[in-house]
Z-matrix of the N, CA and C atoms (Angstrom, degrees):
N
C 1 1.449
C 2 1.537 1 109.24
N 3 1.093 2 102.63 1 136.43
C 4 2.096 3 109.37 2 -171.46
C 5 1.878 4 86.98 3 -86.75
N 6 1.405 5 82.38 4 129.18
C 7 1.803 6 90.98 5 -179.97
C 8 1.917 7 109.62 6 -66.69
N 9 1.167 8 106.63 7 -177.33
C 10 1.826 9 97.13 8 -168.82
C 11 1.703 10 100.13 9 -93.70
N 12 1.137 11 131.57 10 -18.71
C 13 1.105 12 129.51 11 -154.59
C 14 1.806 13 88.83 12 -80.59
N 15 1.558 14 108.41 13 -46.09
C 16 1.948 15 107.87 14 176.11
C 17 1.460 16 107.34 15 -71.62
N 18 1.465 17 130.88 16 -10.44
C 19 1.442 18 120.83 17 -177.27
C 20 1.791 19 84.95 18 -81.82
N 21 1.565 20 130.77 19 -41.30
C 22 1.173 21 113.19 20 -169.70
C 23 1.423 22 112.15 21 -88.71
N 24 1.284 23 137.86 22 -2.62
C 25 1.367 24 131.40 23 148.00
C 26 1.475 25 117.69 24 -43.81
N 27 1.720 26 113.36 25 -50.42
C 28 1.268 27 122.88 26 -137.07
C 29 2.125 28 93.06 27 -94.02
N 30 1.628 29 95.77 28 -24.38
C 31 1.570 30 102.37 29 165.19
C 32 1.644 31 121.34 30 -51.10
N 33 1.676 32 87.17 31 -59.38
C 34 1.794 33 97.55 32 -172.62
C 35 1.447 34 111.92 33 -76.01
N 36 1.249 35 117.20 34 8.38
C 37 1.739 36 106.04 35 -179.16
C 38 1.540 37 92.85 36 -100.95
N 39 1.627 38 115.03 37 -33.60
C 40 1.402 39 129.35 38 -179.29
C 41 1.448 40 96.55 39 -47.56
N 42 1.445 41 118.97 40 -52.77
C 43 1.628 42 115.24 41 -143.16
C 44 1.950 43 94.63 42 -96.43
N 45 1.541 44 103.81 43 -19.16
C 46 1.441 45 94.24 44 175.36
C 47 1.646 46 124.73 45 -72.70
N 48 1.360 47 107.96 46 -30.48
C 49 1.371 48 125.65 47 166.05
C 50 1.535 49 118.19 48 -52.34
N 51 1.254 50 107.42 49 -54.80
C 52 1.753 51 125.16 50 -168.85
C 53 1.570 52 78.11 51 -76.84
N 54 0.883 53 157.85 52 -39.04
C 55 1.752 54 119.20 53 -136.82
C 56 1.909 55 78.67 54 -114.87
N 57 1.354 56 120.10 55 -33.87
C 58 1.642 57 97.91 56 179.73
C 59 1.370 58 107.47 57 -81.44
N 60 1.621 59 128.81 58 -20.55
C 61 1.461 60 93.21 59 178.30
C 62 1.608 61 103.56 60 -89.03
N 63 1.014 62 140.80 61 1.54
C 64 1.406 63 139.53 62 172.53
C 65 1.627 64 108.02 63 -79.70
N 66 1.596 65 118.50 64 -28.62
C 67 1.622 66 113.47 65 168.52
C 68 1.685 67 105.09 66 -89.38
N 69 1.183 68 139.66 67 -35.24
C 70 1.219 69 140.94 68 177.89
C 71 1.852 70 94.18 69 -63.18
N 72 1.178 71 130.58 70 -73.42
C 73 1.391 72 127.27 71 172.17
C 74 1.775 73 117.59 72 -16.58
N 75 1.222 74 99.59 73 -49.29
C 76 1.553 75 118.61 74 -157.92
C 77 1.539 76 104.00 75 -87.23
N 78 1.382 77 118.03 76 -26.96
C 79 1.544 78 126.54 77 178.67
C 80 1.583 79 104.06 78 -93.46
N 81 1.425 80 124.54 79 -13.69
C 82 1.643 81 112.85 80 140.40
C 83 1.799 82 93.56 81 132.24
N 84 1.635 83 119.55 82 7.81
C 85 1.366 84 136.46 83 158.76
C 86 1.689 85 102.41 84 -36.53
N 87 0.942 86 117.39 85 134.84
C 88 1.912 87 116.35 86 -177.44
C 89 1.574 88 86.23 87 -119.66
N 90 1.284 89 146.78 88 -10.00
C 91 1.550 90 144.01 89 176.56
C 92 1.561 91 115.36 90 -148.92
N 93 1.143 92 92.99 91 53.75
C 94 1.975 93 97.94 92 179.58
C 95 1.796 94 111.35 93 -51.28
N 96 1.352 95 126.32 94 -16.36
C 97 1.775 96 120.49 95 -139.22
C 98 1.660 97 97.31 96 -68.05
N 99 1.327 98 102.75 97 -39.79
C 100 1.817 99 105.83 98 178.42
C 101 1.856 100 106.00 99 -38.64
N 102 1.848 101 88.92 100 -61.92
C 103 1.945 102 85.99 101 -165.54
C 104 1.299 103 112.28 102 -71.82
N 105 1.439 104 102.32 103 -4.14
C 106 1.804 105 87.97 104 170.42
C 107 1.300 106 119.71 105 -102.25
N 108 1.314 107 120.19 106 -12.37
C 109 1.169 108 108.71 107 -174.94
C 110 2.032 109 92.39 108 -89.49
N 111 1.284 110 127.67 109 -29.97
C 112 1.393 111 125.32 110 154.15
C 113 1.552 112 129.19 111 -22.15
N 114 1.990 113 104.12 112 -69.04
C 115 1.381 114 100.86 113 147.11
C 116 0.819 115 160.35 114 -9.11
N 117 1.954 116 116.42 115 -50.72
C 118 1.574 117 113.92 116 -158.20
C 119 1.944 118 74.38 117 -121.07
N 120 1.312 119 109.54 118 -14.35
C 121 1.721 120 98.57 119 166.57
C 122 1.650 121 111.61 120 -53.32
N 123 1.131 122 111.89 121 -51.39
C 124 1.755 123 149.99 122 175.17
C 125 1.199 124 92.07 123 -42.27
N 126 1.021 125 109.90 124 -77.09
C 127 1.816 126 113.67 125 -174.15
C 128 1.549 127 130.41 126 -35.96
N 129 1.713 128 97.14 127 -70.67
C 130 1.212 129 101.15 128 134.43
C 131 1.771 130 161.04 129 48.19
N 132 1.503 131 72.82 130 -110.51
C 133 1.566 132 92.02 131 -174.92
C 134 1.269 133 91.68 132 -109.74
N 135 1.310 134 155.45 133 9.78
C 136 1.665 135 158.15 134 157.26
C 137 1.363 136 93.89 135 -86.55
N 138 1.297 137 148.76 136 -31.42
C 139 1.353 138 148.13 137 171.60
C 140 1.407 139 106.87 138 -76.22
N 141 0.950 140 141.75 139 -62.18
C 142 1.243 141 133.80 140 163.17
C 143 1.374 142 135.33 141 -46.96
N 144 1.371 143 97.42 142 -16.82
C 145 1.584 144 120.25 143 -176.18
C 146 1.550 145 111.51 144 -73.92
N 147 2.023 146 91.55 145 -48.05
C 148 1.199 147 103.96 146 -166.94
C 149 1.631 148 102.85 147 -84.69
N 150 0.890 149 132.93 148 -37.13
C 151 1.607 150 123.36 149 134.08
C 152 1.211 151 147.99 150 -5.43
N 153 1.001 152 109.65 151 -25.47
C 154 1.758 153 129.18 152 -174.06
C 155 1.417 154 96.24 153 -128.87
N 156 1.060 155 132.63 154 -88.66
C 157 1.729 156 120.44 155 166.27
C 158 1.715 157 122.69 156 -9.55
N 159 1.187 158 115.11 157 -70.24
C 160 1.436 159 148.97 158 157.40
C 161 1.594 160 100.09 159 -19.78
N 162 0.964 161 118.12 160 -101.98
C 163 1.346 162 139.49 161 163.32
C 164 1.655 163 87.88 162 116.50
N 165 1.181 164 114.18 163 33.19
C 166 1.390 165 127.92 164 -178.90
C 167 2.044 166 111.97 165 -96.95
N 168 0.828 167 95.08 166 -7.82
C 169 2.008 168 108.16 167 -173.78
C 170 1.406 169 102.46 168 -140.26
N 171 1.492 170 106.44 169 -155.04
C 172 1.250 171 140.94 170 159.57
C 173 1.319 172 153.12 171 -122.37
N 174 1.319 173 121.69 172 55.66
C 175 1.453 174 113.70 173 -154.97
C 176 1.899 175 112.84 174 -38.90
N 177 1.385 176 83.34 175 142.12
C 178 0.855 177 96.35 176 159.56
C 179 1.815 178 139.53 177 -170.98
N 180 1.349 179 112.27 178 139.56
C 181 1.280 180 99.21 179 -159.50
C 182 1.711 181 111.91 180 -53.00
N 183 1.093 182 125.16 181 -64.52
C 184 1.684 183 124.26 182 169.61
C 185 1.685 184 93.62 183 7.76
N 186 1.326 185 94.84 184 -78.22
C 187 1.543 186 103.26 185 -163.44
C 188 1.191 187 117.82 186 -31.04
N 189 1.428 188 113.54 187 -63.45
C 190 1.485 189 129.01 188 -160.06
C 191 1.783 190 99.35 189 -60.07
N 192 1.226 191 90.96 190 -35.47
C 193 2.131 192 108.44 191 -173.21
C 194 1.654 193 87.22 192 -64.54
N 195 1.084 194 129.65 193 -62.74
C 196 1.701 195 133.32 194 -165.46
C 197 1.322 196 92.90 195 -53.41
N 198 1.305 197 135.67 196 -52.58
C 199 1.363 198 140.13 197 -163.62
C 200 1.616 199 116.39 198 -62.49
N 201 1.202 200 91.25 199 -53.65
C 202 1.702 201 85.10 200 179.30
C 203 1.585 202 103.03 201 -85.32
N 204 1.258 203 143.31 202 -43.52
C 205 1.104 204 117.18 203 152.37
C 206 1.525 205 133.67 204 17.43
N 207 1.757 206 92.85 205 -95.10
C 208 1.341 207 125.09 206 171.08
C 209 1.632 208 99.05 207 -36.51
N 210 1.504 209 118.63 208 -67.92
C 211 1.496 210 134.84 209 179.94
C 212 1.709 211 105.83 210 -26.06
N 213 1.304 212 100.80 211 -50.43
C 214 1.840 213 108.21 212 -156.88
C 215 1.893 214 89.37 213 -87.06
N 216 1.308 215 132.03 214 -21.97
C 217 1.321 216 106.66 215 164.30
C 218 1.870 217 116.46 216 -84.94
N 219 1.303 218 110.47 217 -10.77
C 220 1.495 219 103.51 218 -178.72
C 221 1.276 220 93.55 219 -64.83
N 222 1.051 221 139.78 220 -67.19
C 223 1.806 222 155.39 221 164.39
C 224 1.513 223 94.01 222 -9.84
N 225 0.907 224 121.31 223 -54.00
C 226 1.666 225 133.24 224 -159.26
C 227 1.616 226 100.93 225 -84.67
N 228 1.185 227 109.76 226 -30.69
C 229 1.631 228 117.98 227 176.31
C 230 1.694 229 111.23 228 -88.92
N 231 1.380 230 120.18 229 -39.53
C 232 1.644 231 117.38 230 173.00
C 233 1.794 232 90.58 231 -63.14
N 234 1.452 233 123.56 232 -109.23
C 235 1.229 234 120.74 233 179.92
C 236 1.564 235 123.14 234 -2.72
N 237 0.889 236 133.04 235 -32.34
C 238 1.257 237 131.56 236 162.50
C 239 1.386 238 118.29 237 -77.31
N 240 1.022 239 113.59 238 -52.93
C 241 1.853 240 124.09 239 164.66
C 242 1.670 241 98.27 240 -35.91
N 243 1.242 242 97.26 241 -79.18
C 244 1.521 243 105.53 242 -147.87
C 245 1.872 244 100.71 243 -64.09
N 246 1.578 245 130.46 244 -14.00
C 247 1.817 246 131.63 245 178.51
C 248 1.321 247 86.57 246 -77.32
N 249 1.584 248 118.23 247 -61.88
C 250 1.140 249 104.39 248 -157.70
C 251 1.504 250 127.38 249 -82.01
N 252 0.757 251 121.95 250 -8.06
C 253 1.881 252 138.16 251 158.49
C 254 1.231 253 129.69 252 -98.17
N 255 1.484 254 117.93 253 10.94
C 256 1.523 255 132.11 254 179.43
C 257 1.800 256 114.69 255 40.64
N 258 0.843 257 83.85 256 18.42
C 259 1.839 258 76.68 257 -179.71
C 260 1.188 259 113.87 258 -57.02
């Protein structure tokens, strides 16, 4: 069973991906998937960062792996949006 803390990594890399290539799309980007999947890379590893600095969490790699994960299907979810709905 994937513990909840990597189901919520693997959410927010999901939702960081989808919402920048859907604002990069919308500001007139014709191939956003790089900066979004960059993004929730970004995300990420600033969470883990702030984790280890912090001494408030746990870094840990899992995480960062759940994160972009999540990241490389938001990518997989804009691109699909935008073929199959011609926008």
């Amino acid at each position: 069973m994937i513990a909840r803390d990597k189901k919520l990594h693997f959410i927010v890399g999901t939702g960081t991906s989808v919402f920048v290539y859907g604002a990069l799309y919308w500001l007139g980007f014709t191939t956003p998937a790089t900066e979004a999947f960059l993004a929730a890379v970004a995300a990420g590893a600033c969470k883990e960062l702030w984790d280890f600095l912090s001494g408030k969490g746990t870094p840990e790699l899992a995480d960062f792996w759940y994160t972009i994960a999540g990241g490389a299907l938001g990518v997989i979810i804009g691109v699909s949006v935008v073929v199959n709905f011609a926008l």
